[in-house]
N, C-alpha and C positions, 0 to 999 in steps of 0.2 A: 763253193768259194767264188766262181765268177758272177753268181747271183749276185752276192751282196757288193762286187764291183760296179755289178750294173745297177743296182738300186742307189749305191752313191753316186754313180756318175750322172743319173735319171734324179735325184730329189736335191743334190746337193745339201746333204744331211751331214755334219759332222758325225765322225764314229760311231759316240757315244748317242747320237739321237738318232744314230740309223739301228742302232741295234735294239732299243728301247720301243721301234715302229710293230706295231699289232694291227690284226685284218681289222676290227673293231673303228680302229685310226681313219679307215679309208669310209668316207660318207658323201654322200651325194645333196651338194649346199645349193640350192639357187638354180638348179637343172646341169649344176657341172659338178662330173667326180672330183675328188680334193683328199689328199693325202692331210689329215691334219697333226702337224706332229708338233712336240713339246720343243721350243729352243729352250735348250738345256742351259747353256750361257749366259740369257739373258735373266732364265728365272733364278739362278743362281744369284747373278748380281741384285735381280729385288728382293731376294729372299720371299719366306713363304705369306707372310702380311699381306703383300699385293698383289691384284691381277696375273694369273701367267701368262704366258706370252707364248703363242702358239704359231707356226706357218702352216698356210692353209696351197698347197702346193700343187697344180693342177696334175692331171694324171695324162701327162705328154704323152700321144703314142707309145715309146720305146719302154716309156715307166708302166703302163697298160699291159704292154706284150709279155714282157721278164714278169709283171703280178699273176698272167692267166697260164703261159705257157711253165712259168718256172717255180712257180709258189701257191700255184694252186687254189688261185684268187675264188672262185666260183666256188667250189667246195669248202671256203673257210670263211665265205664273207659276213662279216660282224661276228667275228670269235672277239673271243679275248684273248688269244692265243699268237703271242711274236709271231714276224713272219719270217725273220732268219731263223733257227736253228733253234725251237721253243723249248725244248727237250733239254739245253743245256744254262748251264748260266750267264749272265749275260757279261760279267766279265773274261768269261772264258773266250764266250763268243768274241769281244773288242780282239781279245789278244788274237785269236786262229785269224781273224779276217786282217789286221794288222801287219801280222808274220807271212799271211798267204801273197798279202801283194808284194811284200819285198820280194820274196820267192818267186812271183810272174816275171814280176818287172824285170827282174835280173834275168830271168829263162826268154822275155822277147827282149832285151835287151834295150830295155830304156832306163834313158839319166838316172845315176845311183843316188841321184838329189828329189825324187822324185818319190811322194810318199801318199798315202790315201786320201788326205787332207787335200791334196792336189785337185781331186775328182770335182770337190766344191768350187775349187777356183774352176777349173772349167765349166764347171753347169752354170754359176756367176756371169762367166767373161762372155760364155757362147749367149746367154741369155741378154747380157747388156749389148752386145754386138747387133742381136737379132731386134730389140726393142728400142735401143738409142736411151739417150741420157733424161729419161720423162717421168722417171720417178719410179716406173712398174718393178725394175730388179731389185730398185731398195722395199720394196712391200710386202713381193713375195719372197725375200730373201730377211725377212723382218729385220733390216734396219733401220739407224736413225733417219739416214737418207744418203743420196745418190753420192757425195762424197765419201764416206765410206766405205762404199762399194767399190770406189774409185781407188781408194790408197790400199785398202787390201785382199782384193780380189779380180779386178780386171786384170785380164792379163797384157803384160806389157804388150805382146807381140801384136794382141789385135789392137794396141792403142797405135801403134806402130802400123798398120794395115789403114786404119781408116785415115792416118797422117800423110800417107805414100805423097798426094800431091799439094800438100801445101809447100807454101813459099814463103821466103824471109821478105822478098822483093815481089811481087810480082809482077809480071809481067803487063806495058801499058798493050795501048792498041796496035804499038805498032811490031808488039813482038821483044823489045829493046829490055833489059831492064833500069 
């Protein structure tokens, strides 16, 4: 169970497309590893007629470590075989990983507002913070671009962090406002 926390909070994968990830998924594009996973949301919306729409998702350290130490990356690499829980179904799968973080969450005692879907806003917010507003979060987070990143995924508090010194007035040379 804390695996697949850590694969969402590392890929920023909705539910449904972290549970659908297979070792097969993980390919090495241009001399960098790359998680390539289905967005599920958007092929939905173009239906099957058109191109899919895929995120090609670098393989961050922490996302590296939880694939070799926790899932057994080396011994599975190019299976066709899911790398959460392959042995079961994959709805079963959404629902245990689902139920398991309410379950944490309430046992370390965080916001009962507070749900798995969250993990993406933070790989999102912490991703926009670290890269700034340059278009890279909306590409690897395949969207249309940086303003909807903006309305539904950065988190307010680091929008709130990089604002700490702005001013209504600012201040001339001589200190005054």
């Amino acid at each position: 169970m804390p695996t697949a926390f850590k694969l969402g909070a590392f890929t920023g994968l909705r539910l449904d497309e972290l549970a659908q990830i297979k070792y097969s998924d993980i390919k090495l594009k241009d001399g960098v590893w790359v998680l390539e996973a289905a967005n599920n949301k958007a092929n939905k919306l173009i239906g099957k007629k058109a191109n899919r729409r895929y995120y090609l998702l670098p393989l961050i350290p922490e996302l590296k470590k939880v694939l070799e130490d926790e899932c057994g990356l080396e011994q599975h690499k190019g299976l066709d075989k899911y790398i959460i829980a392959s042995e079961i179904g994959r709805t079963t799968v959404k629902d245990i990983i689902s139920k398991g973080f309410t379950h944490f969450k309430r046992l370390a005692g965080i916001d009962e507002n507070k749900c798995f879907k969250d993990l993406r806003s933070t790989y999102e917010s912490r991703h926009r913070a670290e890269f700034g507003d340059n278009g890279l979060t909306s590409i690897v987070s395949d969207h249309s671009n940086e303003s909807v990143v903006d309305k539904h995924y950065t988190a307010k508090i680091e929008a709130a962090k990089k604002s700490i010194n702005f001013r209504i007035f600012p201040e001339n040379e001589h200190g005054v406002n």
